[in-house]
matplotlib code that plots the C-alpha trace (Angstrom):
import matplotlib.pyplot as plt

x = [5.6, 4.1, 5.6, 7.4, 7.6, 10.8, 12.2, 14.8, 17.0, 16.0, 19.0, 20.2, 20.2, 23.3, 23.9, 26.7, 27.9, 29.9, 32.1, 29.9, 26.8, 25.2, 23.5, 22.9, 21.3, 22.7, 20.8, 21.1, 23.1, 21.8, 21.8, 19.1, 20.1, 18.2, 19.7, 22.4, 22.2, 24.6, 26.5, 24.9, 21.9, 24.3, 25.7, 22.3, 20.9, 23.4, 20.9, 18.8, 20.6, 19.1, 16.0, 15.1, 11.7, 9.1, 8.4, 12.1, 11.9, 8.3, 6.4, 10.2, 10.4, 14.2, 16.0, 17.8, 14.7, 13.5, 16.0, 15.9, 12.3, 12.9, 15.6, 13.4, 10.9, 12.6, 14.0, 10.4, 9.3, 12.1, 10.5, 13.8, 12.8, 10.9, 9.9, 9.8, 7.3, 8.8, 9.7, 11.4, 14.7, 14.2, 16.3, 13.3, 11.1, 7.4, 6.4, 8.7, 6.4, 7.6, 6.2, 5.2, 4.5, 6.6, 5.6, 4.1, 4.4, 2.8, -0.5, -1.7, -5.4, -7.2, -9.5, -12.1, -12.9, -16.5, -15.0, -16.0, -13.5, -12.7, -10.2, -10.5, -12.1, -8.8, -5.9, -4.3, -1.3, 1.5, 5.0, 7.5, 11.2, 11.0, 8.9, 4.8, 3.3, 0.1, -0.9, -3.5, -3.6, -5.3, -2.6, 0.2, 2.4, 3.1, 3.5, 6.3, 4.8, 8.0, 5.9, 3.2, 1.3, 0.7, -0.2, -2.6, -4.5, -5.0, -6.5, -9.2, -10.8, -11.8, -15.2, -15.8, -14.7, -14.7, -11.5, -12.7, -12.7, -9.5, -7.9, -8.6, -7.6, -4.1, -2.0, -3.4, -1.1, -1.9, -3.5, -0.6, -0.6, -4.0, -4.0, -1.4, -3.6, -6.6, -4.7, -3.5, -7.4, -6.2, -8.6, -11.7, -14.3, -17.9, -20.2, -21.8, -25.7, -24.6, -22.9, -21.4, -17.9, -18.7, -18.3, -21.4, -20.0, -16.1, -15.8, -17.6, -20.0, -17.1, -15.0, -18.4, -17.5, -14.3, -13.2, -10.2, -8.2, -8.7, -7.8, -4.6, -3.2, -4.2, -1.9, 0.9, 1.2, 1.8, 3.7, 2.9, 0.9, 3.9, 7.5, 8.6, 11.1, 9.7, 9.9, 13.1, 15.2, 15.8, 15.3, 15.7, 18.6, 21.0, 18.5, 17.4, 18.2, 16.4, 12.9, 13.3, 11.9, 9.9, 8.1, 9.4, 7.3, 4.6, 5.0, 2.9, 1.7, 2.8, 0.7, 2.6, 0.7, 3.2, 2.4, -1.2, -0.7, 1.9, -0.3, -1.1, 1.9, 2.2, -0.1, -0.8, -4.3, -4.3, -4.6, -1.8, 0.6, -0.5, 0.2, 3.6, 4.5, 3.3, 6.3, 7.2, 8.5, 11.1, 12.9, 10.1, 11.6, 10.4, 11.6, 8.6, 6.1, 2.5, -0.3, -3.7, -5.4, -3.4, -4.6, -7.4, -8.1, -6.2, -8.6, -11.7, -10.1, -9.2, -11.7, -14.6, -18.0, -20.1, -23.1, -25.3, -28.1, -29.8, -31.3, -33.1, -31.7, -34.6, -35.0, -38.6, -39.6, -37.9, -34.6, -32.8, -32.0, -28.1, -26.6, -24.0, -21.7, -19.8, -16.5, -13.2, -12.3, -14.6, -14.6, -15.8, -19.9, -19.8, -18.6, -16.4, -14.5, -11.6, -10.8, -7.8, -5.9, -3.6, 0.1, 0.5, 5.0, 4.8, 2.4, 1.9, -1.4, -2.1, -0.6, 1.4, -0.7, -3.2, -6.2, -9.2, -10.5, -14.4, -14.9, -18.7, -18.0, -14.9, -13.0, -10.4, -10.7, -8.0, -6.8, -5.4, -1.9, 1.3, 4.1, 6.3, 3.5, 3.8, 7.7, 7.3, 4.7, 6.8, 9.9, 8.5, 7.3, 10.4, 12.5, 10.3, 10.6, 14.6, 13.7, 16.5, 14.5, 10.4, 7.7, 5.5, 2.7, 2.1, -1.9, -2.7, -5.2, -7.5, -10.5, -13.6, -13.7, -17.2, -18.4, -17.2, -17.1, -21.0, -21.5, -19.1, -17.9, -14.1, -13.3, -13.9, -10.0, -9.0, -11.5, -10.6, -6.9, -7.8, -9.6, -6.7, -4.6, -7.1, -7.1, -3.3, -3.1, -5.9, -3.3, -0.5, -2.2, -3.6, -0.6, 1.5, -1.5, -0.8, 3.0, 3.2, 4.8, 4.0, 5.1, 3.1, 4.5, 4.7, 3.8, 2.2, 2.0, -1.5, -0.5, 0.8, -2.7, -4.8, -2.8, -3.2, -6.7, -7.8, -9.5, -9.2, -7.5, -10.0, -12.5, -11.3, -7.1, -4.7, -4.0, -2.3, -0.1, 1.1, 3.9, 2.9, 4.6, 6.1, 8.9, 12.5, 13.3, 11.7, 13.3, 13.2, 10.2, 8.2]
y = [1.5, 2.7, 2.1, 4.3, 4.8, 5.7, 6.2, 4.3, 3.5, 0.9, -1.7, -1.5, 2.2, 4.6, 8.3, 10.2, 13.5, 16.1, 18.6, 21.3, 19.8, 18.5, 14.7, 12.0, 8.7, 5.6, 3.1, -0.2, 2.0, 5.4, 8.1, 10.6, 14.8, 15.3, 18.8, 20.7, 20.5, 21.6, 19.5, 18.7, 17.8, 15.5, 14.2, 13.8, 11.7, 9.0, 7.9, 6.9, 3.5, 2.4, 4.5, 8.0, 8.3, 10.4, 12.6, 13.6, 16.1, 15.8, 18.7, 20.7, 22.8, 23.7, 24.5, 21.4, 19.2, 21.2, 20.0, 16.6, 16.6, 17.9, 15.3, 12.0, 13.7, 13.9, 10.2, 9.1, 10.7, 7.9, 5.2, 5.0, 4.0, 2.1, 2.9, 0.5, 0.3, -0.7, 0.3, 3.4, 1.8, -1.6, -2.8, -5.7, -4.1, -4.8, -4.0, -3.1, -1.2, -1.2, 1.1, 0.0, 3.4, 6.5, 9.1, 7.0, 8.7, 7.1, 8.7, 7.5, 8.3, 8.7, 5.9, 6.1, 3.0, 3.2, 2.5, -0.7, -1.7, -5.1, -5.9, -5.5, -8.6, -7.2, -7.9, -11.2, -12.4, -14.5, -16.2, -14.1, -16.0, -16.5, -13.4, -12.9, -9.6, -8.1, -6.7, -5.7, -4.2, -1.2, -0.2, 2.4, 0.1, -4.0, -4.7, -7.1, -8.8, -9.7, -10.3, -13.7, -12.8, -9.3, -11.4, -14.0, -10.1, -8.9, -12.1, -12.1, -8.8, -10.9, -10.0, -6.4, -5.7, -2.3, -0.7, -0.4, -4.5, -5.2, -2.6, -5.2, -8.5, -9.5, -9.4, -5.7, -4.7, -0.8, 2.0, 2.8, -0.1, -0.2, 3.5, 2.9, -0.3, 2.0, 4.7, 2.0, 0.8, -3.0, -1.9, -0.1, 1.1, 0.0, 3.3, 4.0, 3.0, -0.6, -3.1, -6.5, -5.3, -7.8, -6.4, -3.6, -1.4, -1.3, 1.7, 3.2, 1.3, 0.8, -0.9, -3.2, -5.0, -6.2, -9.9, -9.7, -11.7, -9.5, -6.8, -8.0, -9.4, -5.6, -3.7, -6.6, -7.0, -3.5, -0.1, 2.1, 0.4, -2.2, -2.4, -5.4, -6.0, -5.9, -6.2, -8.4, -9.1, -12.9, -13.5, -17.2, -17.3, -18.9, -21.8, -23.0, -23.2, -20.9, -23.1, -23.6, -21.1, -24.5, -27.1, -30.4, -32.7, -35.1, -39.0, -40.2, -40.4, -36.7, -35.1, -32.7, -29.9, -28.2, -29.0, -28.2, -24.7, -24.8, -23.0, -20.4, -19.2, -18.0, -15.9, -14.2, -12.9, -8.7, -9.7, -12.4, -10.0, -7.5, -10.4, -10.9, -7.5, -6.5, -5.9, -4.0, 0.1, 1.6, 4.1, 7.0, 10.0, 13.2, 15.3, 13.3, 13.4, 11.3, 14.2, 14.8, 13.4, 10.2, 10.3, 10.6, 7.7, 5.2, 5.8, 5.8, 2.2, 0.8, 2.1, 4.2, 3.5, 2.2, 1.2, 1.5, -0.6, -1.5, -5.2, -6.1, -7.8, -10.4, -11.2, -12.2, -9.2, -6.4, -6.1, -3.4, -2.1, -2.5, -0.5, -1.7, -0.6, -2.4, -1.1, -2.9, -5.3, -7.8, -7.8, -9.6, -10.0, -6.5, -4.6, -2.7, -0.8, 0.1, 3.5, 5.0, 8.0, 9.9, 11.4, 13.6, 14.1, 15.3, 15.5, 17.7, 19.5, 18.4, 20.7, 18.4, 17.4, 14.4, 13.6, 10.9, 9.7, 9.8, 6.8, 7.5, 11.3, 10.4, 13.3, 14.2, 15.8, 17.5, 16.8, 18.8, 17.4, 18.3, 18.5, 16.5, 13.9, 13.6, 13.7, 10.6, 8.3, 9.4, 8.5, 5.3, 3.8, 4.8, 2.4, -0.4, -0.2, 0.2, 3.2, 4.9, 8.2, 8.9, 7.9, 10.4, 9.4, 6.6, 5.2, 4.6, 1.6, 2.1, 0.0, 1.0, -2.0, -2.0, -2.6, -6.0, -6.6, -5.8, -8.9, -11.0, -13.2, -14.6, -13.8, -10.3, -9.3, -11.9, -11.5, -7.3, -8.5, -10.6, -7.6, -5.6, -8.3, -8.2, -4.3, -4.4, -6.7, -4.6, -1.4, -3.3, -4.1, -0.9, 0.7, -1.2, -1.1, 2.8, 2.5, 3.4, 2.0, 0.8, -0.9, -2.8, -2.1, -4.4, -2.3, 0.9, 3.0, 3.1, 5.6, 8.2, 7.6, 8.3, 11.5, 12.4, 11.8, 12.5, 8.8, 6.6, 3.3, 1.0, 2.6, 3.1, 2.5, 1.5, -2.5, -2.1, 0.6, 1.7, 3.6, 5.3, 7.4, 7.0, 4.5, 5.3, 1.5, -1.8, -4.0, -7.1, -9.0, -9.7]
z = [37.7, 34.9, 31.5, 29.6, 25.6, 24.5, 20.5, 19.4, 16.0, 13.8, 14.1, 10.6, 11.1, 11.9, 12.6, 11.4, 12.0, 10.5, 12.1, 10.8, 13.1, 10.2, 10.7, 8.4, 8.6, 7.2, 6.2, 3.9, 1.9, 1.7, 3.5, 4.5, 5.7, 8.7, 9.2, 11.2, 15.3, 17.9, 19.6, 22.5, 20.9, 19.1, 22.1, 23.7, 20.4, 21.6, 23.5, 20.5, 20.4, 23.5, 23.3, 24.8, 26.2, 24.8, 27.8, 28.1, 24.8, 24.4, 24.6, 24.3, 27.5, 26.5, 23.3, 23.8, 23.6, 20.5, 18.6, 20.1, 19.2, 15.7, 15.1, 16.5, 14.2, 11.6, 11.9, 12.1, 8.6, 7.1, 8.7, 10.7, 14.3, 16.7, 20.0, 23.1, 26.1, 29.1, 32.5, 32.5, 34.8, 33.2, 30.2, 29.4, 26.6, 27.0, 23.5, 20.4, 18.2, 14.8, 12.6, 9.0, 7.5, 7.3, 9.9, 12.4, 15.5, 19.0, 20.6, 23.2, 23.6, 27.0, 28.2, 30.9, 33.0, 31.6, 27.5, 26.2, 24.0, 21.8, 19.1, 15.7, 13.1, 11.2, 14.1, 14.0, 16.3, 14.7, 14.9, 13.5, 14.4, 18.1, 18.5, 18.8, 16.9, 16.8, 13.5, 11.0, 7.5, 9.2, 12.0, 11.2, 13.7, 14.5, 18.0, 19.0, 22.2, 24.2, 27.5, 27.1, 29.9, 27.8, 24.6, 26.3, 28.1, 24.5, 23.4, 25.9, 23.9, 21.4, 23.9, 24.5, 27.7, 30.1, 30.8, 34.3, 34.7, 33.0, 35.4, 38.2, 36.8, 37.0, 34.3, 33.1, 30.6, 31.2, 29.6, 27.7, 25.5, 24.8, 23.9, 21.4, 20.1, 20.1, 18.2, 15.9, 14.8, 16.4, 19.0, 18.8, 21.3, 21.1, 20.9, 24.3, 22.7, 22.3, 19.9, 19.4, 18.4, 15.4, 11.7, 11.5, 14.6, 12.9, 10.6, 8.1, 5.4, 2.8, 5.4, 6.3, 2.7, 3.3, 4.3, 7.0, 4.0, 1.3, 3.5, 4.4, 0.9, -0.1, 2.1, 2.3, -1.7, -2.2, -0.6, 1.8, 4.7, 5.7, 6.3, 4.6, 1.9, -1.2, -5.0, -6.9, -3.8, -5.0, -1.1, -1.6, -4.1, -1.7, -0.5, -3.4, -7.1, -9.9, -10.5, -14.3, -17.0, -18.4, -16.6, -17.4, -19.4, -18.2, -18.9, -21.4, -25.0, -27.0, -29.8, -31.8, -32.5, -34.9, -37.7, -37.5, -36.8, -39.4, -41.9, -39.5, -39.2, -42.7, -42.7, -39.8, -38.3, -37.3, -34.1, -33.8, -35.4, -32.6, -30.1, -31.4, -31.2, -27.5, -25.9, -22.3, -22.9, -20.7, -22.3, -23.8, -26.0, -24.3, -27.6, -29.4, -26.5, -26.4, -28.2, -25.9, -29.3, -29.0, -25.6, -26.1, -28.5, -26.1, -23.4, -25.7, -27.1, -23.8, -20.8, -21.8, -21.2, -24.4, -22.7, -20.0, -18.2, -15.3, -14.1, -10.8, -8.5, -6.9, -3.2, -3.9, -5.9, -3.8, -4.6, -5.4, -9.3, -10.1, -12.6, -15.0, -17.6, -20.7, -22.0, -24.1, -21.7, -19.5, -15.9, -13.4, -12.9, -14.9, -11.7, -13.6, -10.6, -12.1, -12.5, -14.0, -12.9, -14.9, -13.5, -16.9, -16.7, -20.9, -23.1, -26.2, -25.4, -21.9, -18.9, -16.1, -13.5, -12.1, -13.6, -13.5, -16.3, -16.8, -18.5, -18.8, -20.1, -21.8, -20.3, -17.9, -14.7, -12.4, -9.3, -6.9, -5.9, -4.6, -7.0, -4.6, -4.8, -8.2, -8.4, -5.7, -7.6, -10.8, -8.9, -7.9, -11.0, -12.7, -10.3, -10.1, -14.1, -13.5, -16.7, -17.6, -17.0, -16.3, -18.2, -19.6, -18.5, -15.3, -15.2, -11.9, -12.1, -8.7, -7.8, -6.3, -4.3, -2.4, -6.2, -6.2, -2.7, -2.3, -4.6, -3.8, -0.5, -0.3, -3.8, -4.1, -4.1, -6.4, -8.7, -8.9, -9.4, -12.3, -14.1, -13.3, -15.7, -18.3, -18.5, -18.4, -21.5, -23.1, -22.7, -23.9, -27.3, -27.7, -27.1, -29.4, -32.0, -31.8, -31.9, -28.9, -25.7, -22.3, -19.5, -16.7, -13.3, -10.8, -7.6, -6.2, -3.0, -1.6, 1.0, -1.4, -3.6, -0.2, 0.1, -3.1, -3.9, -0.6, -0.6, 2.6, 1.2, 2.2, -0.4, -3.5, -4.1, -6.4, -7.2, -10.5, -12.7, -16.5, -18.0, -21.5, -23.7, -27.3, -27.2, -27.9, -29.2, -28.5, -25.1, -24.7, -25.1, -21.4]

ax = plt.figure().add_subplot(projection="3d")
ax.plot(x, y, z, "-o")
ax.set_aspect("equal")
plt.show()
């Protein structure tokens, strides 16, 4: 029998509705409107618990399974359910696919016996509990593999393989599946012309650069791309105790250092008084808003270009010239693929909006993006900072990452992440050598910068954001 994929609630998810037909979702404690429905619609969405297939409301044939369809849809935007492959009269799920970004909706792509197809250098397989899943950092979906025999199939395409074989080896695990793996980049087909499936026949050139590790701790270290709690959740408070703020002291012979920096402290260099004074920037007074020129000379102090060259690189005479670039801060091998992107909430002389800064042209250049878009990465930054209102304006700091990556192996990530720090402290002292105020921020959502610039995330994306604006008062010290 052929498997069936059916929608269901997330577990920690309920439904509630009011006598007027209107619906909520409850979840971890909020609650998402999903609209007004009649009540049989309402009784049908019962079914939601257990799962309701796809094909019962999907295409709609009746008014009923509009609004079914709507609903589901709807639920799906949040993020609120996963869907189950299974036989369509057994309770035994196959697959649970759990989707990690909002809007994830299955698609199930035809596939000829004559497709070659092989999985991803980017899908791994890994305990999770008692369960198995099937993941990468390029998949809208994890796939929780309750069946072995279906885990040890999708192993064997670590070869490329032809649908048309796998259909007659036992243990198949059907086209379904490995259209929704397909959909889901975990699988991909090898062009018709010939191929490997290694690295070079995966995706576009930008995508060529990346090591499967980097790739991962991108997506899994940030929002947007994956499912997982994240941010201060103290997940381990009630296993162990707090680790202390200072490490306890080696054994051994002590040299006081004191009073040799005694004199120092007297009389304080520019820069150590700066260094004493950097301090994070929550609260920003909107009725005394950052100026364009104040802007203007932050960026020029911080990011802009102030010098350009070019040196050869030498694979016995032939190689290629590389350009480079100095500006404020150093960076790693002079890569310098950091660019910063402006969400403007108030500032005297500069219309709201989303720019990029032109850190060779010094100048600012708009963006085309949704007000809701802005309002969200706004939102965003404003409760990872747990502000009392919005900044005034939030730098996006986004890396061109083939510009390290083309350079360097294994490292390529972590060395982008450690420019990112150095940038961040070279904001901080400019802003608070401006008397003004900022405030790193600790996260960002990659998907919500794709739809805004219009960039896929694997090529250029943010790893790093900034809250600036002119300070109300001074917080505590971080």
């Amino acid at each position: 029998m052929t498997p069936a994929i059916a929608a269901r609630l997330n577990a920690r998810v309920s439904l509630e509705a009011q006598a007027d037909g209107n619906v909520a979702a409850r979840f971890d404690g909020y609650a998402a409107g999903l609209g007004k429905f009649s009540a049989e619609a309402i009784d049908r969405a019962h079914g939601l618990r257990t799962g309701l297939p796809l094909a019962s409301f999907s295409p709609p044939r009746k008014a009923i399974d509009r609004e079914i369809d709507l609903l589901v849809r709807r639920l799906a935007e949040h993020g609120l359910l996963e869907y189950r492959l299974g036989r369509e009269r057994g309770k035994d799920d196959l697959v649970v696919i759990e989707p990690q970004m909002p809007g994830y909706w299955p698609q199930t792509p035809k596939l000829a016996d004559s497709a070659t197809i092989v999985l991803s250098r980017f899908a791994y397989m890994r305990r999770r509990g008692n369960d198995m899943v099937l993941e990468s950092p390029r998949a809208g979906a994890l796939f929780n593999i309750s069946e072995p025999k279906v885990a040890a199939t999708i192993a064997t395409l670590s070869a490329p393989q032809k649908i048309g074989q796998m259909r007659r080896q036992a243990g198949f695990p059907g086209l379904e599946l490995l259209g929704l793996l397909l959909d889901c980049k975990i699988l991909f087909k090898i062009d018709a012309k010939g191929g490997d499936g290694r690295r070079a026949n995966e995706g576009d050139e930008n995508l060529v650069l990346w090591d499967f590790h980097d790739l991962l701790f991108h997506t899994h270290s940030t929002e947007g791309r994956q499912a997982n709690p994240l941010g201060g959740l103290y997940p381990y408070a009630d296993v162990i105790a707090p680790p202390p703020a200072v490490r306890s002291p080696w054994p051994g012979t002590t040299i006081d250092l004191q009073p040799l920096s005694a004199a120092a402290h007297e009389t304080p260099s520019p820069y150590a008084k700066l260094l004493g004074e950097r301090h994070s920037t929550r609260d920003f007074d909107d009725r005394q808003p950052i100026t364009l020129t104040e802007l203007a000379q932050f960026l020029e102090s911080t990011a802009r270009v102030q010098s350009k060259w070019t040196s050869k690189l030498d694979f016995d005479g032939d190689g290629p010239d590389i350009a480079y670039t100095t500006r404020p801060y150093p960076a790693a091998g002079s890569a310098y693929e950091l660019e910063l992107y402006l969400n403007v909430a108030n500032c005297d002389g500069l219309e709201r909006g989303f720019y990029h800064y032109d850190a060779d042209r010094h100048a600012l250049v708009k963006i085309d993006a949704h007000e809701q878009e802005l309002d969200a990465q706004l939102g965003s930054a404003e409760f990872a900072m747990d502000a009392p209102s919005s900044t005034q304006i939030l730098i996006t700091i986004a890396a061109r990452f083939n510009r390290v990556s083309w350079k360097y192996s294994s490292i390529a990530y972590s060395l982008i992440l450690k420019d990112v720090g150095v940038l961040l402290q070279t904001l901080y002292l400019t802003a608070t050598d401006m008397g003004l105020g900022g405030c790193a921020i600790g996260t960002t959502n990659i998907d919500l910068f794709a739809r805004m610039t219009g960039i896929d995330f694997h090529v250029e994306g943010p790893v790093g954001q900034f809250a600036l604006g002119r300070g109300i008062k001074s917080d505590a010290a971080d």
